[in-house]
N, C-alpha and C positions, 0 to 999 in steps of 0.2 A: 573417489566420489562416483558415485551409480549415472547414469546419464539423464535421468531421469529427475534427479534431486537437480544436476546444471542446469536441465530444461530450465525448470522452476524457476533456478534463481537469476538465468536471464530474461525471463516473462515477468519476473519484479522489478529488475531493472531497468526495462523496455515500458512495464509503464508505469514505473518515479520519472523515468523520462518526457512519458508524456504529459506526465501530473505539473512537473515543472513549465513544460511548453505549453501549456494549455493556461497559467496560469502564472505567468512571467510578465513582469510590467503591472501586475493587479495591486488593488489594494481591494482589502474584504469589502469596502460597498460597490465597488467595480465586480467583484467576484456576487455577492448577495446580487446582482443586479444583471449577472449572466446566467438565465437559467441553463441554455447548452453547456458552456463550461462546469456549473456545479453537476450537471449527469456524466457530462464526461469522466470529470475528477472522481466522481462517487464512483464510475462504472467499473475505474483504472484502480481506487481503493481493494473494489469485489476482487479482481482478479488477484491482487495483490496477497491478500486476504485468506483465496482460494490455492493461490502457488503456497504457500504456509502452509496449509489444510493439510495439503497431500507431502509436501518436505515431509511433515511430522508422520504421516504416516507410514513413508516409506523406512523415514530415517531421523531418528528421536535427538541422535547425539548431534546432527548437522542444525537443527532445530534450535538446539539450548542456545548456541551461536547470537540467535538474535533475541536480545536482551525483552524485547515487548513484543514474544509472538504468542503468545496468549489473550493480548490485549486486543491488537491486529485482527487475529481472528475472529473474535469477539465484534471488534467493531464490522468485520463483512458481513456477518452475520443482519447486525440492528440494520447495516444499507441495505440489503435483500429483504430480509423479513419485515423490517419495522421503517419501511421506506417511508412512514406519511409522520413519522417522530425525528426525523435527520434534521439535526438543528448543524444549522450552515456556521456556527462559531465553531466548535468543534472538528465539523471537516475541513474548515481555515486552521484550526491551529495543528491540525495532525501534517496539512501541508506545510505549514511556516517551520512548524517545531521539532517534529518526529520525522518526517520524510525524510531529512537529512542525515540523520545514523540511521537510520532502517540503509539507505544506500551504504553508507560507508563498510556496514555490518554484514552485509550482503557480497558488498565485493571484496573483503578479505576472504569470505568464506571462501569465492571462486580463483582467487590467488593463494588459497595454502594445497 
C-alpha cells in the first residue's frame, strides 16, 4: 500500500474518532442543539470525504474496499458546497448508522 493512500486512511480514522467524541453521550436534540459539535461533526465528515477523494485518485482498487465511497464523497461535497441545505437528520444518521463500517472497512484495509 502506497504511503500516501495509509495517510488517508488514518486521517479517516482520526476523525471517526473525533466524530464519535465529539458526539458520545448525545442524543439528536442534544446534538440539533450544539451548533459547535454539528461544525465539528460536519468539518471531520469534509475531511473524511476528502481523504476518499484523493484514495481514489491515487488508487481505485484500495477505494472499491469501501462499500459507500461514492456516497461519502458525495455527501463532502453538499457540506462544502451546499452548506445552507445540511439538514442535521442526515448528518445524525451517517453518525449513528454508517460511521461505524466506514470505521470497520477502513481498518481492515490498513490490517491486510
Amino acid at each position: 500500500m502506497n504511503d500516501e493512500v495509509r495517510k488517508n486512511l488514518v486521517d479517516i480514522l482520526q476523525a471517526a474518532e473525533e466524530i464519535r467524541g465529539f458526539t458520545h453521550g448525545m442524543d439528536f436534540r442534544a446534538y440539533q442543539n450544539s451548533p459547535v459539535t454539528q461544525r465539528a461533526v460536519e468539518r471531520d465528515f469534509e475531511i473524511i470525504g476528502e481523504a476518499l477523494n484523493r484514495i481514489k485518485k491515487i488508487d481505485e482498487q484500495a477505494i472499491e474496499n469501501v462499500s459507500e465511497h461514492h456516497r461519502i464523497i458525495g455527501f463532502r461535497n453538499i457540506l462544502i458546497h451546499g452548506y445552507d441545505i445540511v439538514d442535521d437528520v442526515i448528518v445524525w444518521n451517517a453518525v449513528k448508522n454508517h460511521l461505524p463500517l466506514l470505521v470497520e472497512e477502513i481498518q481492515k484495509i490498513l490490517n491486510t
